[in-house]
C-alpha positions as CSV (number, residue, x, y, z in Angstrom):
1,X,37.7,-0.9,65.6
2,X,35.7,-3.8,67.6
3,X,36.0,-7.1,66.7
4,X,32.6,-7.0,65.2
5,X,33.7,-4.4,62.9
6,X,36.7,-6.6,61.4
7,X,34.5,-9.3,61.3
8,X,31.5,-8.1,59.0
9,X,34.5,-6.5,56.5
10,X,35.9,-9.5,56.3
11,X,32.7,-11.1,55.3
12,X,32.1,-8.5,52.9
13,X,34.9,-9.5,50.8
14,X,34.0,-12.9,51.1
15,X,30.7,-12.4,50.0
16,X,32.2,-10.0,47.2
17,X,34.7,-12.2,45.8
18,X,32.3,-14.8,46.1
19,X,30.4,-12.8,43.3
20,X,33.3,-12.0,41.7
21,X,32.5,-8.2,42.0
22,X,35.8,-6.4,42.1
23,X,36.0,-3.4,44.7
24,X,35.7,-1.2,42.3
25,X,32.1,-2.0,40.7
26,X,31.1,-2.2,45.0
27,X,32.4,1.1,45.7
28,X,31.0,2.8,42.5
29,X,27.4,1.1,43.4
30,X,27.5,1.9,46.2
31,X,29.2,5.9,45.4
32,X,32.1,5.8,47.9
33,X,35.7,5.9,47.2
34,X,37.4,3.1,46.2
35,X,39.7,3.5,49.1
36,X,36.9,4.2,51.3
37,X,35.5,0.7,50.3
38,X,38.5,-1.0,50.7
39,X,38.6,0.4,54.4
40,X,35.4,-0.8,55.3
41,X,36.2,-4.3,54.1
42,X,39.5,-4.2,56.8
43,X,37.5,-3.0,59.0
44,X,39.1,0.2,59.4
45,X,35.8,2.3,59.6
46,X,32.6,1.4,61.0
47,X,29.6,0.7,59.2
48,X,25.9,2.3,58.7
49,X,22.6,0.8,58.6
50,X,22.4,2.2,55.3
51,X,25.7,1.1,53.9
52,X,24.9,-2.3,55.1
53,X,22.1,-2.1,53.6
54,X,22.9,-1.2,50.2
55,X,26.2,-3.5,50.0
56,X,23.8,-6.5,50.7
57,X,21.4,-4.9,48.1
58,X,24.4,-5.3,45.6
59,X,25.4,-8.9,47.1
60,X,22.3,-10.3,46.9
61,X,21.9,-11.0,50.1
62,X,19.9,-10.0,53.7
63,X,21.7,-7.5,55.9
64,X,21.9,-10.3,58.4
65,X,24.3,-12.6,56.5
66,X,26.8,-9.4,56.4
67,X,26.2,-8.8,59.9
68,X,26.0,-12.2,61.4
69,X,28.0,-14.7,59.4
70,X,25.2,-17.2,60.1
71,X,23.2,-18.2,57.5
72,X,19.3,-17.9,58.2
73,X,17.2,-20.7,58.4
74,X,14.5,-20.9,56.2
75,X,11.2,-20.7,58.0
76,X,7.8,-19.3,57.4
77,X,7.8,-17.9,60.8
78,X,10.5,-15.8,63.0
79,X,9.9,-15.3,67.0
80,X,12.2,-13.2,69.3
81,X,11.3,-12.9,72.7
82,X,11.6,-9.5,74.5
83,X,14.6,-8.1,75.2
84,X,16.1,-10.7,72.4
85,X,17.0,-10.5,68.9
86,X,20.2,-10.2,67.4
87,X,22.2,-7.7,68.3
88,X,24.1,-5.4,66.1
89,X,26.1,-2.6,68.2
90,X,27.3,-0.2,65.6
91,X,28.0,2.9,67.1
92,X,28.6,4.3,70.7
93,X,25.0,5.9,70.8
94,X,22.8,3.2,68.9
95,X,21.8,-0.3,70.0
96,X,19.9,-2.4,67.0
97,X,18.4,-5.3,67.7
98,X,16.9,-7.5,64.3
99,X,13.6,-9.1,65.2
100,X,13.3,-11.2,62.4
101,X,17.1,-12.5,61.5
102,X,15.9,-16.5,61.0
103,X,13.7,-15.6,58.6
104,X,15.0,-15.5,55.2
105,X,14.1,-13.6,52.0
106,X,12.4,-10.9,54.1
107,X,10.7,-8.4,52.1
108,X,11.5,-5.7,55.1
109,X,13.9,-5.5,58.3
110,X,12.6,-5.1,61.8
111,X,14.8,-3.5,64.3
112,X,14.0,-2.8,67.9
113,X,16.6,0.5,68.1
114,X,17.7,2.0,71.3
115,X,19.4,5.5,71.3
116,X,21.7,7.2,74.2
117,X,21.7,10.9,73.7
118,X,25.0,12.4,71.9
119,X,26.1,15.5,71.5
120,X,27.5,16.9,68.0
121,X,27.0,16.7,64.8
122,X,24.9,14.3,62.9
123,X,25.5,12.2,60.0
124,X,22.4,12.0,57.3
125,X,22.6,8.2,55.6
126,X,20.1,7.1,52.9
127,X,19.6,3.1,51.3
128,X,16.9,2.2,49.1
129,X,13.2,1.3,49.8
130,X,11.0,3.3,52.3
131,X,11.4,2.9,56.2
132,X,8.3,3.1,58.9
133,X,10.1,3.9,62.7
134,X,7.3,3.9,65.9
135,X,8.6,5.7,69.3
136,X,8.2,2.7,72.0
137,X,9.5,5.5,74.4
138,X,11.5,8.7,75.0
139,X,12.3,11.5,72.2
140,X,14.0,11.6,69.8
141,X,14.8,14.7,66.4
142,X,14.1,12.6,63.4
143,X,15.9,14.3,60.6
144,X,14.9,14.1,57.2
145,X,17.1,16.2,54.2
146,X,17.1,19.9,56.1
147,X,13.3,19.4,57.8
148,X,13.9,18.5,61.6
149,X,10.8,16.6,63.4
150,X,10.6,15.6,67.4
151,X,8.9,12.8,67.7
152,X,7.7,10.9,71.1
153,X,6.1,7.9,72.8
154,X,3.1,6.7,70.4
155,X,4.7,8.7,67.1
156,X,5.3,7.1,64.4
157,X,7.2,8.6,60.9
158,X,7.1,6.9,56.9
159,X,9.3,7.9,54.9
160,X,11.3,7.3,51.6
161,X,14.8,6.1,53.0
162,X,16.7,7.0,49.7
163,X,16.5,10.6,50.7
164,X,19.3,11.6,53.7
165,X,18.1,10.9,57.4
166,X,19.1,10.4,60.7
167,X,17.5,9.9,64.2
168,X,19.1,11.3,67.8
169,X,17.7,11.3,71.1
170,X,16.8,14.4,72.7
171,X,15.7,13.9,76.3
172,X,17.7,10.2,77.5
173,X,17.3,6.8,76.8
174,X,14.4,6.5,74.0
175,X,13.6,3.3,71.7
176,X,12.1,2.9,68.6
177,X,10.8,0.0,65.9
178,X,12.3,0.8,62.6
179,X,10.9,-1.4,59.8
180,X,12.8,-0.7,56.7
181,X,11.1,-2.0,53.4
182,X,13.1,-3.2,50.5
């Protein structure tokens, strides 16, 4: 696993034992093994949007602090630049970029995501709250439970992010805004 990887499960169990939550209560919260928890925390597997967003759900926390390790500055505004943001590589085929990560207590989470096609199968994830994604450019299948959408440049799709989705470029490079709500 990268070095990131190790990283944010290492500051999952700090923030855990911290809130003297044992890995038990995390992993039935957040319905995973207990082992599977535990691997996530060594960074032995790599992490979802979703499951990040949940454990910090749990944690009381943003996603950011998991991710980062920096705590966010309070502020009553947030400005990234183009092409900026922090950046959150999670897997081989996805590029995230948070566009708000100074601000804290955010009520939502703005990504600026940039998908490589892949072939083979996808993995639905879910997280609580509802999540609004805009096509900047390319194509991409947006699935949603069994229903399959295409959506390009100028689309946009609302949904309710507890139920199982996932996103996957169809025709190269393509980018999206994904604002997820809390």
């Amino acid at each position: 696993m990268t070095e990131q990887i190790i990283e944010i499960g290492g500051r999952l169990k700090g923030l855990r034992d911290i809130m003297d939550i044992s890995p038990e209560k995390m992993a039935d919260e957040l319905k995973i093994s207990v082992k599977e928890y535990i691997a996530y925390e060594n960074g032995e597997l790599d992490f979802s949007f979703s499951f990040l967003q949940n454990a910090a759900n749990i944690l009381g926390v943003d996603v950011v602090d998991i991710i980062s390790g920096e705590a966010p500055r309070l502020s009553t505004c947030a400005l990234v630049r183009k092409g900026e943001g922090y950046s959150i590589m999670r897997r081989e085929a996805y590029d995230y970029k948070h566009l708000a990560f100074t601000f804290r207590n955010k009520k939502a989470e703005p990504f600026m995501v940039t998908v490589e096609p892949k072939e083979g199968e996808i993995t639905l994830h879910s997280h609580e709250g509802q999540e609004f994604n805009y096509m900047v450019s390319g194509s991409i299948e947006f699935h949603i439970g069994d229903i399959v959408y295409e959506l390009n440049e100028g689309d946009s799709v609302y949904f309710d992010s507890s139920l199982p989705h996932a996103m996957r470029a169809v025709r190269g490079h393509s980018q999206f805004i994904a604002v997820v709500v809390k």
